[in-house]
C-alpha positions as CSV (number, residue, x, y, z in Angstrom):
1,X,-23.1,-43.5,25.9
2,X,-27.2,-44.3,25.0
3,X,-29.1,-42.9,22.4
4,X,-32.7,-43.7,22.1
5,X,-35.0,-42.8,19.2
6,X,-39.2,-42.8,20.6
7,X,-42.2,-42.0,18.0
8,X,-44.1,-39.4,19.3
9,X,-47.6,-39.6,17.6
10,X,-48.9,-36.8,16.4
11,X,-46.0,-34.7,17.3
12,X,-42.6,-36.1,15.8
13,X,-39.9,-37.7,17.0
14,X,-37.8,-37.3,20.2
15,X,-34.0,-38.7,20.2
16,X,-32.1,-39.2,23.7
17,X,-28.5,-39.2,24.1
18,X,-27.7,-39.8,27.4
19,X,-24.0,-37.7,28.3
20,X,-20.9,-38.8,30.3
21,X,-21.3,-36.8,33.1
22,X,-24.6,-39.0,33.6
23,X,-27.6,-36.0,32.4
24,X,-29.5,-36.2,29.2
25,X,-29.8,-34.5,26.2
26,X,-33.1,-34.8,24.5
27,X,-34.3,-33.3,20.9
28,X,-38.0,-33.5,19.9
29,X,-38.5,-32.8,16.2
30,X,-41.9,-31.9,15.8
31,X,-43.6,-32.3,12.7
32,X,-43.8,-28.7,11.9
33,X,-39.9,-28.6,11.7
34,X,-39.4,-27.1,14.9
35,X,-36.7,-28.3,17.2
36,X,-36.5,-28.7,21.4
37,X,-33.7,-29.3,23.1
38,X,-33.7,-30.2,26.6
39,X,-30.8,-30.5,29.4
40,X,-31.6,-32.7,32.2
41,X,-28.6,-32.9,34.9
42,X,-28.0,-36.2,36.5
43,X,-30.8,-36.6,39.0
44,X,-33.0,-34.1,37.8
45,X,-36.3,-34.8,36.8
46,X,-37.1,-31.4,35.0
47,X,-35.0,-29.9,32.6
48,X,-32.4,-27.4,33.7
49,X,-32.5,-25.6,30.2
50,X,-34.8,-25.8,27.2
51,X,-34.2,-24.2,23.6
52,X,-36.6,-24.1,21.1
53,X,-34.7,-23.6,17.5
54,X,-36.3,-23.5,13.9
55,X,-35.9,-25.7,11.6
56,X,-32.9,-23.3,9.9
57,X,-31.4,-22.4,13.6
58,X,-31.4,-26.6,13.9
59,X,-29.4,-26.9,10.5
60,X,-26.5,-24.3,11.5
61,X,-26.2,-25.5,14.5
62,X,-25.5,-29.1,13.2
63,X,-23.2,-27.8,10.8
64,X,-21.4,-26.4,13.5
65,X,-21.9,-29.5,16.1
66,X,-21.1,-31.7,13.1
67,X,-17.7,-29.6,12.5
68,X,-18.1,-28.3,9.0
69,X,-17.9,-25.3,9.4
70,X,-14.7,-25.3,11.6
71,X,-12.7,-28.0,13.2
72,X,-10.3,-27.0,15.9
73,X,-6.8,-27.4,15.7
74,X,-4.2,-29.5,17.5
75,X,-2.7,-27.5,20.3
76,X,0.8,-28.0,19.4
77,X,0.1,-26.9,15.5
78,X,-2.1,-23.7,17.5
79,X,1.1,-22.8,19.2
80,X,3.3,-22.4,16.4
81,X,0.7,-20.8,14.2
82,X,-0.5,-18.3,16.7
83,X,4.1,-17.4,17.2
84,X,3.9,-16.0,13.9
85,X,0.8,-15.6,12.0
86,X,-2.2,-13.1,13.2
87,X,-6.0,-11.9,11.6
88,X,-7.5,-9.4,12.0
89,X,-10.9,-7.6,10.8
90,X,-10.4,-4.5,9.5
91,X,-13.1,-2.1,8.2
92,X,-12.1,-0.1,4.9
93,X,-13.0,3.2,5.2
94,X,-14.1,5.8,1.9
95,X,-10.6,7.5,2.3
96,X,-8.7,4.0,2.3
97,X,-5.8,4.5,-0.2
98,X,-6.7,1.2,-2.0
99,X,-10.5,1.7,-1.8
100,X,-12.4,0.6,-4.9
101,X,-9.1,-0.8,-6.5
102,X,-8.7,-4.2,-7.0
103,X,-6.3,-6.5,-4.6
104,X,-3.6,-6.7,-7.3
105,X,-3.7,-2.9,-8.7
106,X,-3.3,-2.2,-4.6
107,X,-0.2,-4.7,-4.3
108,X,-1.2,-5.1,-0.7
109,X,1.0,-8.1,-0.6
110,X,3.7,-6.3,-1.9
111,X,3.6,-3.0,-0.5
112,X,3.0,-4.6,3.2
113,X,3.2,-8.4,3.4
114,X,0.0,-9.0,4.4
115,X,-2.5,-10.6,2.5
116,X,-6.7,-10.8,2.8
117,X,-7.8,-13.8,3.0
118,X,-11.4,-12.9,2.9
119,X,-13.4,-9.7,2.0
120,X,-16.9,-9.9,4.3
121,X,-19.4,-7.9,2.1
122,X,-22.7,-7.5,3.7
123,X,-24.2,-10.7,4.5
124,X,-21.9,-12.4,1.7
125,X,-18.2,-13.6,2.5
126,X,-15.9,-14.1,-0.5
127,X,-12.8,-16.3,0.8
128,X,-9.8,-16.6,-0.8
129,X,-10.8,-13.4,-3.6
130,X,-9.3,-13.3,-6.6
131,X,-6.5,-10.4,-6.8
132,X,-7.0,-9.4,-10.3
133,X,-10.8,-9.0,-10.3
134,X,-12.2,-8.7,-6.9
135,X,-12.2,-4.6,-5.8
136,X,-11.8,-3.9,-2.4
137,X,-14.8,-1.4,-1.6
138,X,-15.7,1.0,1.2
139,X,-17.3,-0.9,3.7
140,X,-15.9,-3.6,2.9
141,X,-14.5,-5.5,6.0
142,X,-11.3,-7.6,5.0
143,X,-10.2,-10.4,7.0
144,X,-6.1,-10.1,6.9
145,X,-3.3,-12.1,7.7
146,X,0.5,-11.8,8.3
147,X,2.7,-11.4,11.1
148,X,2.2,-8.6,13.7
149,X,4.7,-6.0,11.5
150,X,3.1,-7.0,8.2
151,X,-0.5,-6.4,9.9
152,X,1.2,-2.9,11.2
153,X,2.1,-2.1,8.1
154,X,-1.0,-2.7,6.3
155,X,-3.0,-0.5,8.3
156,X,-0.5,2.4,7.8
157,X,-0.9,1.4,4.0
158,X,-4.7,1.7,4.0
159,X,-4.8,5.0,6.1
160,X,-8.7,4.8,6.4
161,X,-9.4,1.6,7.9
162,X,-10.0,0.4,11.7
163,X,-10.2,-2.6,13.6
């Protein structure tokens, strides 16, 4: 693996990684912010794919390239998670039986097992909420976890929520 850094005057910088399989990947960081990627397959001289990011679509997608914002797990650890445990989204309807109570006065966890892990609230995500002050609202859209039969149960529990 090669990576080459070239001033572009006038324009920015372009960086050059050049991939296993023998193609390139090129980024040109213009001076405005904006970002280029190009794709150039192994004996190619034009690019079989450009994207042209902002300067905020450049920063996600390091985050995710980068990993922070998930790192994949070991297949053997995957396998004996994904025996047991399941999530699912579920949308909380205005007739949910626990809707604007809050996690603990539901006692979701112990009416059904199951437990939220995260509460997605319009563009906001609260993970890991706090049972005794965070209300669960209509619209809210829970991310829940527990075996198959816990999950079951929770949706029975809520009445008006779907997946």
């Amino acid at each position: 693996m090669q990576f080459r850094e070239t001033d572009l005057p006038g324009v920015g910088k372009r960086y050059t990684l050049e991939l296993e399989d023998g193609g390139e990947l090129t980024l040109i960081i213009h001076n405005t912010g904006r970002r280029e990627l190009y794709i150039i397959e192994d004996d190619e001289e034009e690019p079989t794919c450009v994207i042209s990011l902002t300067e905020d679509e450049a920063k996600e997608l390091g985050f995710l390239l980068a990993g922070t914002t998930y790192q994949p797990v070991a297949p053997e650890k995957m396998e004996l998670i994904m025996k047991e445990m399941v999530m699912e989204w579920v949308k909380v309807g205005k007739g949910a039986s626990f809707a604007n109570k809050t996690i603990a006065e539901a006692q979701i966890r112990k009416k059904t097992g199951a437990s939220i892990v995260a509460i997605i609230r319009g563009k906001d995500m609260l993970v890991n909420p706090e049972p005794a002050t965070t209300k669960i609202l209509p619209g809210d859209i829970l991310v829940v976890a527990g075996t198959r039969s816990q999950l079951k149960n929770f949706l029975q529990y809520c009445g008006d929520c779907s997946t």
